[in-house]
C-alpha positions as CSV (number, residue, x, y, z in Angstrom):
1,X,-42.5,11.1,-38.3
2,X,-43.1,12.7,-35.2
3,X,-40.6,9.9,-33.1
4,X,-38.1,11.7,-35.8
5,X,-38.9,14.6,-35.2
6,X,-38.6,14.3,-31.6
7,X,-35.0,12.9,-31.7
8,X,-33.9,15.7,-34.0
9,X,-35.1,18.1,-30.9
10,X,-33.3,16.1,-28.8
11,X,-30.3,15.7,-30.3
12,X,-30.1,19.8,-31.3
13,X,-30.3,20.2,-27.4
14,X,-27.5,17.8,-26.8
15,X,-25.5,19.7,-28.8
16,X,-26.6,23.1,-27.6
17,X,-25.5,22.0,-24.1
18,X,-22.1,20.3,-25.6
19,X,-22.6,17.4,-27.0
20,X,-22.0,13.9,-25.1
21,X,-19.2,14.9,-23.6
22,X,-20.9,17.9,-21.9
23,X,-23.0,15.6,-20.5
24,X,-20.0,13.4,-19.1
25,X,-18.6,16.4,-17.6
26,X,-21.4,15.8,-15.0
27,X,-20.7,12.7,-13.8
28,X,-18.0,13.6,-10.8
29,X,-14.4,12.0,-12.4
30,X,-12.5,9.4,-10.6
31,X,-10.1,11.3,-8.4
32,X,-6.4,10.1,-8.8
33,X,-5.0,7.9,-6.5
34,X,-2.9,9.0,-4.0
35,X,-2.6,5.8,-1.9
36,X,0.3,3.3,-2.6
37,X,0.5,0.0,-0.6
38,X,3.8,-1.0,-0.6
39,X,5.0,-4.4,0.1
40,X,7.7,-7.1,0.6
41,X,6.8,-11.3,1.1
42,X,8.5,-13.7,0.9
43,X,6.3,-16.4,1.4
44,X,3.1,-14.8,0.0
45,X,1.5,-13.8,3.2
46,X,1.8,-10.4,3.0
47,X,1.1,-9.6,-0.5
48,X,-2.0,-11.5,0.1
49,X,-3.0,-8.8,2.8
50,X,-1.6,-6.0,0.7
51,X,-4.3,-7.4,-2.0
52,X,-7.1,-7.6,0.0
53,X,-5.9,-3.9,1.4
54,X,-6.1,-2.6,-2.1
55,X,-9.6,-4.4,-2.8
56,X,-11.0,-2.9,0.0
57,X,-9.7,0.7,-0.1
58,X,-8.1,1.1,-3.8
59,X,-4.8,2.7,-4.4
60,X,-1.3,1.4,-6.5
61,X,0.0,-1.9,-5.6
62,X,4.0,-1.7,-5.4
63,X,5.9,-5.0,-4.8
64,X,9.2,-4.3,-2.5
65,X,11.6,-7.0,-4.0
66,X,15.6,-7.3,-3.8
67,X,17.8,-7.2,-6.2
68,X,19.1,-10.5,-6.1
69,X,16.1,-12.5,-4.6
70,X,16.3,-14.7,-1.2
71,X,16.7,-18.4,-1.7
72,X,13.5,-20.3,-1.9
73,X,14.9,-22.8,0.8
74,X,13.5,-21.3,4.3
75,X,17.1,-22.1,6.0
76,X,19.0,-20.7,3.9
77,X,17.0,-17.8,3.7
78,X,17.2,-17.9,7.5
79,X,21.0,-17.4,7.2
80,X,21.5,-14.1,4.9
81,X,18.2,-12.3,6.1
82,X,19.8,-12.7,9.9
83,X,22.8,-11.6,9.1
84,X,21.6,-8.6,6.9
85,X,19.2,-7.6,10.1
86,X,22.1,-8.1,12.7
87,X,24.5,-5.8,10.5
88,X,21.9,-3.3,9.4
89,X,22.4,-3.8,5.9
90,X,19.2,-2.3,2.9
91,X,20.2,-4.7,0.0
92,X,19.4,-2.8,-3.1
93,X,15.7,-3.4,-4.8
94,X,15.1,-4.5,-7.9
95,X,13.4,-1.4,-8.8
96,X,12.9,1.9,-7.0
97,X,9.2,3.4,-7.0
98,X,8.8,7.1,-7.3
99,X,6.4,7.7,-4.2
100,X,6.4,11.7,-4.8
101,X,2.6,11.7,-5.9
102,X,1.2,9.8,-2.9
103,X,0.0,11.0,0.3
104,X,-0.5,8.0,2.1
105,X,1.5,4.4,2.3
106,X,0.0,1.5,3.7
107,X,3.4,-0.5,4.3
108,X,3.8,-4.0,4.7
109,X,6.4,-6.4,5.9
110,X,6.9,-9.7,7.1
111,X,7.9,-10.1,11.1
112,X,11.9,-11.2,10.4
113,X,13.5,-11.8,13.6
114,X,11.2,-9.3,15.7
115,X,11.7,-6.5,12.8
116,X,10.7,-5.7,9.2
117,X,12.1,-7.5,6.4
118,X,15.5,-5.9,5.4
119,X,13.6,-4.5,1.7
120,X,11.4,-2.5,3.8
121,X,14.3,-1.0,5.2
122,X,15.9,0.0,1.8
123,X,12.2,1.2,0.4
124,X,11.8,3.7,3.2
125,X,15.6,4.6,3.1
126,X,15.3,5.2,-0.6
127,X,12.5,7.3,-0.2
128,X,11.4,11.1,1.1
129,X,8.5,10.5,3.2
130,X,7.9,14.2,4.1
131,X,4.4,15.4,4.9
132,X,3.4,11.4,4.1
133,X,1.1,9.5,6.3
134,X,2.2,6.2,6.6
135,X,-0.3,3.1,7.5
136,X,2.1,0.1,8.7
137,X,1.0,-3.5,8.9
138,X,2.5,-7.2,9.2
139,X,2.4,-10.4,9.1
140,X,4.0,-13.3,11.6
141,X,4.1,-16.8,11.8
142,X,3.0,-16.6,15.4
143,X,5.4,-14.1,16.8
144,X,3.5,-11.2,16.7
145,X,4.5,-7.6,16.0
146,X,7.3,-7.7,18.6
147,X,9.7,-4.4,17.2
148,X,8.0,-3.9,13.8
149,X,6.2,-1.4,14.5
150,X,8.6,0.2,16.9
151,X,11.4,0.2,14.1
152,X,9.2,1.1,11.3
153,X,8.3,4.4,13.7
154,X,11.9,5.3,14.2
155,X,13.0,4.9,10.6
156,X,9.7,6.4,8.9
157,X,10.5,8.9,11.1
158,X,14.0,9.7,10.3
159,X,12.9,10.5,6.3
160,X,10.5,13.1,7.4
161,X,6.9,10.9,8.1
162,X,4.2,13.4,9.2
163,X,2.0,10.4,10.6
164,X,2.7,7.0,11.8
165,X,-0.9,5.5,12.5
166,X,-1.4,2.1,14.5
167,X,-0.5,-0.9,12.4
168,X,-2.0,-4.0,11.5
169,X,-0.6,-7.3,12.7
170,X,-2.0,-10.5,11.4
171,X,-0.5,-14.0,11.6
172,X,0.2,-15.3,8.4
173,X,-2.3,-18.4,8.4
174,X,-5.5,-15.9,8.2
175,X,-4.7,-15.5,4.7
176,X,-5.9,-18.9,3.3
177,X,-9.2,-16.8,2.9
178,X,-10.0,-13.5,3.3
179,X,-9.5,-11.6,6.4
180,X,-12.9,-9.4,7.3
181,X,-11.1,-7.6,10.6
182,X,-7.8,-6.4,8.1
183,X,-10.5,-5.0,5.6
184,X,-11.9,-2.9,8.9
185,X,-8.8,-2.4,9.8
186,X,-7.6,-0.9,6.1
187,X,-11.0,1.4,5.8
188,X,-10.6,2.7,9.6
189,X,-7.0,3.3,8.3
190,X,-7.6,5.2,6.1
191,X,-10.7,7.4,7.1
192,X,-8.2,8.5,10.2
193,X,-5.3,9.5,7.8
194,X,-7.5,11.3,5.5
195,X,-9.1,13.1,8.3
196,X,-6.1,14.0,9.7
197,X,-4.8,15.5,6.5
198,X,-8.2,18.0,6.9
């Protein structure tokens, strides 16, 4: 009788202070995400980074992908990706991602031909990047960043970009396993962009 009487006490106070959900109202809430990393691959190397970018430091995963998809046979992909970096062209996405309620964009893009993959081009193009910080990183097949980051700079840039930090560049066959110097990479990231938004 006295254990009952004890849990009616107990249960009178919970409800005095508001019930469970008062109590709930304690624990801090989850704050909403406001990191999207954003992403093209072709041949799955850089969505594997963009995954172990998301593991490591959360946010919304966004797949960049064209409208009508690149050929799965390397040359002839070889033969419209050239051409569509030589003429400048953005080849329309598949889908376009409203990026209005995020503050910070890792980006990530293949090394094509010494630049970002033409979808990249047509995400940022696409897209208002005003008072965004913007966290760029690549893969390569050996090549190395060459004018990725340059070009992503310039272009980030021209649709209003408040920060371009350093990017990542990391050759493609890291990603049979995970990569421990992107994951340091990906928190230093993002500790410097939210300490420059202070």
């Amino acid at each position: 009788m006295k254990f009952r009487n004890v849990l009616t006490v107990l249960a009178a106070g919970i409800m005095t202070c508001g019930g469970v959900s008062g109590l709930a109202a304690e624990t801090p809430a989850p704050k909403s995400s406001k990191v999207l990393i954003a992403f093209f691959s072709y041949s799955g190397n850089t969505r594997a980074a963009a995954k172990q970018i998301q593991e490591k430091v959360g946010g919304d995963l966004y797949e960049i992908k064209p409208r009508k998809p690149y050929p799965s046979s390397h040359n002839a992909c070889v033969v419209i990706a050239r051409k569509e970096i030589k003429s400048g062209t953005a080849p329309a996405l598949a889908e376009e991602k409203d990026i209005t309620g995020y503050d910070i964009i890792f980006l990530g893009s293949p090394n094509w031909w010494g630049t970002m993959a033409p979808p990249v081009l047509s995400f940022i193009k696409k897209n208002n990047f005003a008072g965004k910080t913007v966290i760029p990183f690549f893969t390569h097949g050996g090549g190395g960043v060459q004018n990725c980051e340059k070009d992503m700079r310039r272009i980030c840039g021209s649709v209003g970009a408040s920060k371009i930090l350093g990017a990542g560049v990391y050759t493609g066959s890291l990603f049979r396993e995970r990569v421990p110097e992107l994951e340091q990479w990906a928190e230093k990231s993002l500790k410097e962009a939210l300490s420059k938004k202070k």
